[in-house]
C-alpha positions as CSV (number, residue, x, y, z in Angstrom):
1,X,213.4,221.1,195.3
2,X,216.1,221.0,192.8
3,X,219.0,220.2,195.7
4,X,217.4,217.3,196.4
5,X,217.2,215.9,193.0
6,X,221.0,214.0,193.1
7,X,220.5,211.8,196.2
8,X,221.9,208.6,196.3
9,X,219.8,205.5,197.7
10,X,220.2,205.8,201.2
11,X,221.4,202.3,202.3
12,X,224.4,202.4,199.9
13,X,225.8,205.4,201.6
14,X,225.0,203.9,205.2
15,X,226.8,200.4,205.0
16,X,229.2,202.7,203.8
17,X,229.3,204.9,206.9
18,X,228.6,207.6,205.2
19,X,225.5,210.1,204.8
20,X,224.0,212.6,202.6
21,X,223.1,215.9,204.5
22,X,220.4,218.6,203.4
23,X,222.2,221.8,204.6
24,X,220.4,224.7,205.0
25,X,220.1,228.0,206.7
26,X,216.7,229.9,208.7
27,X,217.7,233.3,208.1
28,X,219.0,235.3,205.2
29,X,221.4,237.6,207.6
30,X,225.1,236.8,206.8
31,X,225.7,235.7,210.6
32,X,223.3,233.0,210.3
33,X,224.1,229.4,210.8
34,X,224.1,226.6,208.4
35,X,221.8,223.3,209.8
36,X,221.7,220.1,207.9
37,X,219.0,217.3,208.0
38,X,219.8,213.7,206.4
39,X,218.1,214.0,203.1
40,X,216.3,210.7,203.7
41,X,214.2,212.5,206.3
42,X,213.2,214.9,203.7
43,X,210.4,214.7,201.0
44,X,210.3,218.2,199.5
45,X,211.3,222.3,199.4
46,X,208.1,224.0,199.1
47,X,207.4,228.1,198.7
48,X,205.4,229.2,202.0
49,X,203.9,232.1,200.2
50,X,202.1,229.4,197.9
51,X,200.2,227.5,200.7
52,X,197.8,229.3,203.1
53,X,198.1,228.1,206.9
54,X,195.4,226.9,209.0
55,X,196.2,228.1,212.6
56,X,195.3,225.1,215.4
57,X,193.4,227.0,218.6
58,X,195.5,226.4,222.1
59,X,198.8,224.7,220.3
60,X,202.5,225.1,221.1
61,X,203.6,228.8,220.1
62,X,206.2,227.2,217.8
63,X,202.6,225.0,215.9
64,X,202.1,227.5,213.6
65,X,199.3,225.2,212.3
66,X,199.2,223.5,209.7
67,X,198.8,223.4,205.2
68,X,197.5,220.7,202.9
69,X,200.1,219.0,200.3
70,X,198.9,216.8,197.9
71,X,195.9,216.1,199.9
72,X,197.7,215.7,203.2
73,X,197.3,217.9,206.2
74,X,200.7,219.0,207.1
75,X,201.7,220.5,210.7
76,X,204.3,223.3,210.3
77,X,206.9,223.8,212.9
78,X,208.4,227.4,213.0
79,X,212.2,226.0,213.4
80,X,214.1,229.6,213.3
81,X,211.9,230.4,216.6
82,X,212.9,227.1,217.9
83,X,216.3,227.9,217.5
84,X,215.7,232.0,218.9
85,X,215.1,233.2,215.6
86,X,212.9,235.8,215.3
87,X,211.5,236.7,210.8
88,X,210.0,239.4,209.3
89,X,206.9,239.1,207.8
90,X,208.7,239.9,204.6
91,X,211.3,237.4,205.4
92,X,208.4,234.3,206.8
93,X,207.0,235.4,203.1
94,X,210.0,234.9,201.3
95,X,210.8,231.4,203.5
96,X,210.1,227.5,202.3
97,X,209.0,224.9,204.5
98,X,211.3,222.0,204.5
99,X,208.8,218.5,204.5
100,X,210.2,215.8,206.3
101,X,209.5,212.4,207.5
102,X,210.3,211.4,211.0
103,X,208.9,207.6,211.7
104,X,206.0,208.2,209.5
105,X,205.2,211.5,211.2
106,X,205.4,213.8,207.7
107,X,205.9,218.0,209.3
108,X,206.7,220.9,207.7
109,X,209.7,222.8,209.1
110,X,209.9,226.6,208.3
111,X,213.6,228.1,207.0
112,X,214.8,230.5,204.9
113,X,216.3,228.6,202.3
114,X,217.9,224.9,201.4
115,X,221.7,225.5,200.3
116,X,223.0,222.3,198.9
117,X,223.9,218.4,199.9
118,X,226.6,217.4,201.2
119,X,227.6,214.1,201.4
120,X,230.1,213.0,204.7
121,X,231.3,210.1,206.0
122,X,230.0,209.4,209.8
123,X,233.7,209.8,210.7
124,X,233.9,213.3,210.0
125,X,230.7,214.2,212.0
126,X,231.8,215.3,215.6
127,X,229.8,215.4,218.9
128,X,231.4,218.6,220.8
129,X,230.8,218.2,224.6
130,X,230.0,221.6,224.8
131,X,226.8,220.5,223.1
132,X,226.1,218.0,226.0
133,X,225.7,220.3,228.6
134,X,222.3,219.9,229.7
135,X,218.7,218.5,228.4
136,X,217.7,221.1,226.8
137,X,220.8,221.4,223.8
138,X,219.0,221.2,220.4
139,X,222.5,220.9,218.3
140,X,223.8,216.9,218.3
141,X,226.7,217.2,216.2
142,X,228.6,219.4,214.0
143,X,230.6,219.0,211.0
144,X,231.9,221.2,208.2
145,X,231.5,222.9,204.6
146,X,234.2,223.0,202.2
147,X,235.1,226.2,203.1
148,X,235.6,225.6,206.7
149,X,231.8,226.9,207.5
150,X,230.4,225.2,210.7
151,X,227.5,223.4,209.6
152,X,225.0,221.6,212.8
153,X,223.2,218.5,212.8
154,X,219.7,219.2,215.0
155,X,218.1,217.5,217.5
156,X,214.5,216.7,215.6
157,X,213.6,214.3,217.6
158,X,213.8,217.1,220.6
159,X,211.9,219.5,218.7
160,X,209.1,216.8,217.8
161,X,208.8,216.2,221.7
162,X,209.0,219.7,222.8
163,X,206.2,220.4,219.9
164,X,204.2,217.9,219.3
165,X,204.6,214.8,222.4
166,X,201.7,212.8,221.4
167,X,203.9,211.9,218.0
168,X,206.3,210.4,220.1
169,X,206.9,206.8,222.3
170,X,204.6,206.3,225.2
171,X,207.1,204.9,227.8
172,X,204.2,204.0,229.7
173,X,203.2,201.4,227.8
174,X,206.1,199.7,229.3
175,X,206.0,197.2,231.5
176,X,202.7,196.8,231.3
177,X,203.3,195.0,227.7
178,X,205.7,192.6,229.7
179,X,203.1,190.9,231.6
180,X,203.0,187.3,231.5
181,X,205.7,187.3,229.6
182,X,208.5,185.1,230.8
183,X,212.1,187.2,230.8
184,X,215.1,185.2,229.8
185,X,217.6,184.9,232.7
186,X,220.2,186.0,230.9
187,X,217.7,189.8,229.9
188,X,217.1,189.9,233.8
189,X,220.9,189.6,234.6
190,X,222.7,191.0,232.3
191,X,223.3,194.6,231.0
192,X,221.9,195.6,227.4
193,X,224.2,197.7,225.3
194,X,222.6,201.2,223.5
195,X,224.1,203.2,220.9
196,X,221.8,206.3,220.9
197,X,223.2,210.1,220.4
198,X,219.8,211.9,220.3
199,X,219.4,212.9,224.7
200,X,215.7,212.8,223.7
201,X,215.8,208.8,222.6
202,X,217.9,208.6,225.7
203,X,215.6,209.2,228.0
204,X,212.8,207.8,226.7
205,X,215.0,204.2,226.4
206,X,216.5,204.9,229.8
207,X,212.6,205.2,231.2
208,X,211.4,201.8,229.3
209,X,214.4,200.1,230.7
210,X,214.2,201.0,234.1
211,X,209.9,200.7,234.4
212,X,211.0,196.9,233.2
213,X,214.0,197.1,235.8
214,X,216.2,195.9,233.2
215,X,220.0,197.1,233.4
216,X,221.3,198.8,230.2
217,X,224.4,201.1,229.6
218,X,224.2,203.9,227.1
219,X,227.1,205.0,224.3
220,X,227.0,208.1,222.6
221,X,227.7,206.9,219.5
222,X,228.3,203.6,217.4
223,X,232.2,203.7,217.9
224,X,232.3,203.9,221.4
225,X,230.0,200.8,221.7
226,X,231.6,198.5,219.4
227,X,235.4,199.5,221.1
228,X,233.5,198.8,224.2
229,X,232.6,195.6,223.5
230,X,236.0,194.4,222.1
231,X,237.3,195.5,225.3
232,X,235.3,192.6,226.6
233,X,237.0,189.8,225.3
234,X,235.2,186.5,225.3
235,X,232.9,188.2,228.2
236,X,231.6,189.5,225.2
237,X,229.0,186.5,224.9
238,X,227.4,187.9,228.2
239,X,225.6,190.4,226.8
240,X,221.7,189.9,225.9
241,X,220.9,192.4,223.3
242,X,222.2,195.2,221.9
243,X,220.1,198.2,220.3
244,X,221.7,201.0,217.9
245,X,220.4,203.5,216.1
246,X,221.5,204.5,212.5
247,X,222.6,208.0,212.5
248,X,225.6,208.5,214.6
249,X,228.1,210.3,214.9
250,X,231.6,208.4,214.1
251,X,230.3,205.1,212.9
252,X,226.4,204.7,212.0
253,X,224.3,201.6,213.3
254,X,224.5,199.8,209.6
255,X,228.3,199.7,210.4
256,X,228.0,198.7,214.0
257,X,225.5,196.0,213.1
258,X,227.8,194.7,209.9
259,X,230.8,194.5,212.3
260,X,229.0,192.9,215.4
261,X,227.8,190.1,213.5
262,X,230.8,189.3,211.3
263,X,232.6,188.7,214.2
264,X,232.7,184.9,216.0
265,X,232.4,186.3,219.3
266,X,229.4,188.8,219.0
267,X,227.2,187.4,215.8
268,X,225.2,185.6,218.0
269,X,224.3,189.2,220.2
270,X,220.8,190.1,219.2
271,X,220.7,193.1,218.0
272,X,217.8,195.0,217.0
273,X,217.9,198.5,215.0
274,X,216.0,202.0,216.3
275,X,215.6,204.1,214.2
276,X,213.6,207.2,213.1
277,X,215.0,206.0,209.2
278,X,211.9,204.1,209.1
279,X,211.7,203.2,205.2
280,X,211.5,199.8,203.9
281,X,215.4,199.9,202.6
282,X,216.2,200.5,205.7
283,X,214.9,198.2,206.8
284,X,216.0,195.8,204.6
285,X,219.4,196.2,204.7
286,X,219.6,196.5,208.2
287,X,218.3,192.5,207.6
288,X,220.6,192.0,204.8
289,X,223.7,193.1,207.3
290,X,222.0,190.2,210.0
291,X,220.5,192.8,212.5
292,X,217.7,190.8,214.4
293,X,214.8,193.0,214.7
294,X,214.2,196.8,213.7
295,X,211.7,199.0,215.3
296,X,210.6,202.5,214.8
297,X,211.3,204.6,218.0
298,X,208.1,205.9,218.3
299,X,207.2,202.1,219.2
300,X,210.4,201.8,221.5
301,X,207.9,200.9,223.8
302,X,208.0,197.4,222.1
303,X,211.8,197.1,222.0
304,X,211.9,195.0,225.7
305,X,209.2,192.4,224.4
306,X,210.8,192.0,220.5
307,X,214.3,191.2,222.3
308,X,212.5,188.3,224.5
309,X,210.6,187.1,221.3
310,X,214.1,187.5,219.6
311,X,216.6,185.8,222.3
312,X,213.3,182.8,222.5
313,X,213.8,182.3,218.8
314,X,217.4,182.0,218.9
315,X,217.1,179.9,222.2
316,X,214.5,177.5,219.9
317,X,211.7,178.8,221.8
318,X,208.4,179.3,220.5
């Protein structure tokens, strides 16, 4: 636990554009890869060896079931298999579980060991194409140690659908939550704008929007949206909403929302954050920097109705 003792508060780093990264590796072999995790989506570093596991009948091989923490029941998710790494009973008995928080959702995620934090600016995290390939990458982005070491960001959100889907956003829900609803003209004509990296988050945002037949174009990253819409001039205006999540690669949400709306010809854009960052500061500064709306992404399901309610407000609707 003790590398997680000097963490900064997570929103001063984030309207920074910069993060704070839990780096860590799932096997002890000197080949093995570094993976980080944004330290505020991590609670603890606990021994293994000191908490017994309660196996779950018929669950996903990678389940390994499931321990109780502070009176909390706990599932643990064997990440080195998730990743093709096979341990030794020696090694799994010698391994921590890493606890994490993804949208309330607390897991525990077997490695070997936590290595240090790191702290980065979004900048100098990098999205290889080579990563991109197909659905079924688990690496996001990449960046790198002092001493040159690779060091890749993970895919959690994948691994919490591939494990455990019931955790995650029903995209049925949608549009059934849209009837008699009234969509603004501008919603049903125009073309909302998504900053999303995760392919998971993606495709579940790509699913809502089409059930709601709703046009929306999709950016890898914060950057790419933002130069997107300067490239729009005053056309800029035409857009309905835009959504952004806050870890990106390149330039985080905070940043995209901070520069969206201290600009004349976007401020008025909603914009609504969505994010798996679910904490109350968060929250709040995503308000602070004059983002509309924020909404966990297991409730993405939500996001088509909050925009109405949003662009209804701003339009002096009730």
């Amino acid at each position: 636990m003790s590398v997680l003792e000097n963490v900064d508060a997570a929103t001063n780093l984030a309207k920074n554009n910069e993060l704070q990264l839990l780096v860590f590796r799932v096997s002890d072999k000197a080949d093995s890869a570094y993976y980080a995790i944004n330290v505020f989506k991590t609670r603890e570093v606990v021994e293994s060896k000191n908490h017994f596991i309660t196996q779950i009948p018929s669950s996903h091989k990678m389940l390994e079931g499931t321990i109780v923490l502070r009176g909390m029941q706990i599932p643990i998710l064997n990440l080195p298999l998730w990743l093709g790494v096979s341990l030794t009973k020696e090694e799994n008995t010698r391994s921590n579980i890493l606890v994490c928080d993804f949208n309330g959702i607390v897991i525990g995620l077997r490695i070997m060991s936590a290595y240090r934090v790191l702290k980065k600016n979004w900048n100098e995290m990098h999205a290889p194409e080579s990563y991109r390939m197909g659905e079924n990458n688990v690496v996001m982005n990449d960046t790198r140690l002092e001493d040159g070491s690779l060091c890749l960001v993970l895919d959690y959100e994948k691994l919490l659908a591939d494990v455990i889907p019931q955790a995650m956003v029903n995209v049925l829900e949608s549009p059934a939550n849209l009837k008699n609803i009234e969509m603004p003209s501008k919603l049903k004509n125009g073309t909302v704008l998504i900053a999303e990296d995760s392919k998971t988050a993606q495709k579940h945002l790509k699913q809502i929007f089409e059930n709601a037949n709703i046009s929306m174009k999709l950016f890898e990253n914060g950057k790419l949206l933002v130069d997107y819409i300067n490239s729009l001039g005053d056309n800029a205006s035409k857009i309905p909403a835009v959504i952004t999540d806050i870890e990106m690669p390149e330039m985080s949400g905070f940043t995209v929302v901070k520069l969206l709306k201290g600009s004349l010809k976007t401020k008025n854009i909603p914009i609504i954050v969505n994010s798996s960052m679910t904490g109350s500061n968060n929250k709040r500064e995503a308000e602070v920097l004059g983002a509309d709306g924020f909404i966990d992404k297991t409730k993405s399901q939500n996001i088509i109705p909050l925009i109405i309610e949003i662009m209804n407000m701003k339009n002096g609707k009730s």
